[in-house]
Each structure stands twice: as structure tokens, then as C-alpha cells.
C-alpha positions in Angstrom: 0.0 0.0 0.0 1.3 3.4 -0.9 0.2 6.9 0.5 1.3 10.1 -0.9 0.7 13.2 0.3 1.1 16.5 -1.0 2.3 20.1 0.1 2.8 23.0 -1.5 6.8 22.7 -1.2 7.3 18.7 -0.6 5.8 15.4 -1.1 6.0 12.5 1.1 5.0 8.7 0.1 4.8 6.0 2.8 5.1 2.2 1.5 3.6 -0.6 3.1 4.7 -3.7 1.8 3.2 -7.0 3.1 5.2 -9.9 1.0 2.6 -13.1 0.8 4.1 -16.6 1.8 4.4 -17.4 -2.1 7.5 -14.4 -2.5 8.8 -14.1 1.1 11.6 -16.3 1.0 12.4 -14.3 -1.8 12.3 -11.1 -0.2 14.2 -12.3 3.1 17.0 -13.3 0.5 16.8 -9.7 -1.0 17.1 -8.2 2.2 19.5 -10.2 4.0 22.2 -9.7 1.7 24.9 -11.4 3.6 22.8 -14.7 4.2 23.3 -14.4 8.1 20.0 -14.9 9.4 19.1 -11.3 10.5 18.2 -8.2 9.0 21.2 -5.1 9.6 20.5 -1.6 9.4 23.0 -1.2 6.6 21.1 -4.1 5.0 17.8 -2.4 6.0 18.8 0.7 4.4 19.6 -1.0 1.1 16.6 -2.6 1.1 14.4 0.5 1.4 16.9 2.6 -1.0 16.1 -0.7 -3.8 12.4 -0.3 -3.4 12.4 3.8 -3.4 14.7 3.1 -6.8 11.2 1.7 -8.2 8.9 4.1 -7.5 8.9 7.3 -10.1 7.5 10.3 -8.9 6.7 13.7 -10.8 4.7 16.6 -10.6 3.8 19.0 -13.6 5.5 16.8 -16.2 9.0 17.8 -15.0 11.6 15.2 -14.7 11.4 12.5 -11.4 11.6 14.0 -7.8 14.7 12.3 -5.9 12.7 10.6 -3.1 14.9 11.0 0.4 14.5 8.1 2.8 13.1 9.7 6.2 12.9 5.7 8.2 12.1 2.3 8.1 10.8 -0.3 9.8 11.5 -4.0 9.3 9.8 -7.0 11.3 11.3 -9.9 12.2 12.6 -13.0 9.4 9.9 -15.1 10.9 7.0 -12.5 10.3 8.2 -12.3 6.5 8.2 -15.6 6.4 4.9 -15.9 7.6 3.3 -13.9 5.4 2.6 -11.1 8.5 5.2 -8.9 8.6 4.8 -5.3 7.0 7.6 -3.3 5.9 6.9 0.5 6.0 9.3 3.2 4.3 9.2 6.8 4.6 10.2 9.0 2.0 9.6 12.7 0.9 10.9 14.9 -2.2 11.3 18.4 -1.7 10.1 20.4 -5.0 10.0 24.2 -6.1 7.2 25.8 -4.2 4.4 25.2 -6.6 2.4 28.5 -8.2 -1.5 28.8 -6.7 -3.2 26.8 -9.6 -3.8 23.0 -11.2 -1.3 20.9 -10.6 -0.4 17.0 -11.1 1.5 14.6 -9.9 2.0 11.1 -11.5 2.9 7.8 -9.0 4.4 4.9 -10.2 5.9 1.5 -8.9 7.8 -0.6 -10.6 9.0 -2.9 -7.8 7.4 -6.1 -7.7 6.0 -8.8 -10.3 3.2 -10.6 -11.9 1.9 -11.7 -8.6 2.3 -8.2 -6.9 -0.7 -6.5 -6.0 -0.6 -2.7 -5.5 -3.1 0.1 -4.0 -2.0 3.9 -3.9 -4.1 6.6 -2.2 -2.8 10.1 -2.0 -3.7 11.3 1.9 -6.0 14.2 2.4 -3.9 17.8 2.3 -3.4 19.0 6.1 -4.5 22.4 5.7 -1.5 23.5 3.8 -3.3 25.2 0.7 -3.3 21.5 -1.3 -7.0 20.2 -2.6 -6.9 17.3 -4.2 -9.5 18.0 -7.4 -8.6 14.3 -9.1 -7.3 10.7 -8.8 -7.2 7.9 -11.4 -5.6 4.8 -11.6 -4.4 2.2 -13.8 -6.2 -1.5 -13.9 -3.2 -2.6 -11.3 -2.7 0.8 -9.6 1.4 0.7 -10.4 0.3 4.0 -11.4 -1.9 6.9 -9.8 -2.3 10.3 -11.2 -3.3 13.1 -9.1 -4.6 16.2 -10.1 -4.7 18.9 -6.9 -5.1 22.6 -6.8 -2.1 25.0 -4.7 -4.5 27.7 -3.1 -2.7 29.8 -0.6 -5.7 31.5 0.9 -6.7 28.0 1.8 -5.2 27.8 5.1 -7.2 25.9 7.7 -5.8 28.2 10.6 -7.3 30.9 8.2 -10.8 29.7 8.9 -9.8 28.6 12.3 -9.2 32.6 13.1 -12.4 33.2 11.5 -14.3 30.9 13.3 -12.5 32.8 16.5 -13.0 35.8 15.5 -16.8 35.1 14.9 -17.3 33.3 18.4 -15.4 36.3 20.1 -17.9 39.1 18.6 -20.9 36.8 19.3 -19.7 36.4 22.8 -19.1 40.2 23.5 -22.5 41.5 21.5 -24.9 38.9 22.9 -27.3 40.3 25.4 -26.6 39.2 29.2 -28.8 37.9 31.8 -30.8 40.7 32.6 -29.6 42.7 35.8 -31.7 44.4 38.6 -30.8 47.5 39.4 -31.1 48.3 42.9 -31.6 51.6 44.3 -30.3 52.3 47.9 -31.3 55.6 49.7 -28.8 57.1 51.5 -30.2 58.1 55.1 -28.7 60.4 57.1 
């Protein structure tokens, strides 16, 4: 399972991989490249740089954002095995700040084989001006295309301060319980 999400400046992708009983030997040899039985971090790190060198990621047609590893996690040999164990990445690409506008971004993984089966979903924008407008797949979802819209007035903590703003002059202009005024007299 992939998830991508989008900001105006970056974009991260999070893989999930779950490898079935029929590949995992197959993957455990992948990973543990020195055949000892456990799974390094410099093996780890291989690994996750080998799977990040499948996926292709671009936005506006330009040419493949260089995807950064941000952390891994691995389970044990016996979870693989077992058909259990998930292995998440992390990765991000920083890109230009993109102009307010249509934008698009194309995913695509290239890992795997035949017997793979893939699912991409591009997370919902956090506020950060991002909409997504647009996402379509191909028949095996190696590929997702997402069209999304840069709006820099769309800032949740703009609405937030609105919202505020709105509950502070409601509070200060709505009428009060009503108050008695007393009179005292004043004797001498």
C-alpha cells in the first residue's frame, strides 16, 4: 500500500509492503544480503533505498523528484516468512514551491512482479493550501495520477481565526442575563 501526500513545497509517500508466503523467501533473501539470518541496518537501508529506486515520482511533467528516505521499519525474518510482517518506508521529495493553480502529480511502482498487487491513495492535504480535485488509476494501480489545486488562501488556521473571530464578537454583543438595578437611599 502506498500513500502520498502533497504540500505545496514537498511530497511525502509512505510504502507498506506486506510480501505473501508465495514471495517471502524471496524477499528475506533480497534483504538479508549477507545470508546471516538477521536483517542489519545497513542491510535495512539497502533494502528501502532498492524499493524507493522503483517508485517514479513527478509533478507537472518535469523530470522525477529524488525521493529522500526519512525511516524504516522492518519485522522480524519469521513475520516475512509468515506472510505477516509489513515493511513500511518513509520517503519525501522536496520540490519548487508550486504557483496557486492545477497541478499533477504522477505515482508509479515498478517494484514487484506478476503476482504483486498494488493500492496507492494520496492522503488528504493537512490544511497547507493543497486540494486534491482528481485521482485515477491504472487497472493494477502501479500508477496513480493526481490532479490537486495550490490555493494559498486556503489555510485551515485561516478559517480557524475566522471561526475565532466570529465566536469572540458573538460572545461580546450577545445580550446578558438581565440585571436588577437596585436603588439604595442614602439616610442620614
Amino acid at each position: 500500500m502506498t500513500r502520498i501526500g502533497i504540500e505545496p513545497n514537498r511530497v511525502s509517500l509512505e510504502l507498506s509492503l506486506t510480501p505473501g508466503i508465495a514471495i517471502s523467501e524471496g524477499v528475506v533473501r533480497d534483504i538479508d544480503s549477507n545470508k546471516d539470518g538477521t536483517l542489519s541496518s545497513s542491510e535495512r537501508l539497502e533494502y528501502a533505498a532498492h524499493v524507493l529506486s522503483g517508485v517514479t515520482l513527478r509533478v507537472d511533467d518535469a523530470l522525477p523528484l529524488r525521493l529522500k528516505p526519512m525511516g524504516s521499519r522492518f519485522p522480524d525474518i519469521d513475520s516475512i516468512r509468515s506472510g505477516d510482517g509489513v515493511i513500511h518506508i518513509e520517503s519525501e521529495a522536496e520540490i519548487a514551491r508550486l504557483a496557486t493553480g492545477v497541478h499533477r502529480l504522477v505515482f508509479r511502482n515498478d517494484n514487484g512482479s506478476e503476482s504483486s498487487v498494488y493500492l496507492a491513495n494520496t492522503l488528504q492535504p493537512d490544511g497547507e493550501g493543497v486540494v486534491v480535485t482528481q485521482q485515477a488509476r491504472d487497472v493494477d494501480q502501479r500508477e496513480l495520477s493526481v490532479e490537486f489545486n495550490v490555493d494559498p488562501s486556503n489555510h485551515r488556521w485561516v478559517w480557524v481565526g475566522l471561526a475565532g473571530l466570529l465566536l469572540l464578537v458573538t460572545v461580546r454583543t450577545a445580550p446578558g442575563p438581565a440585571r436588577s438595578r437596585r436603588t439604595t437611599a442614602q439616610g442620614t
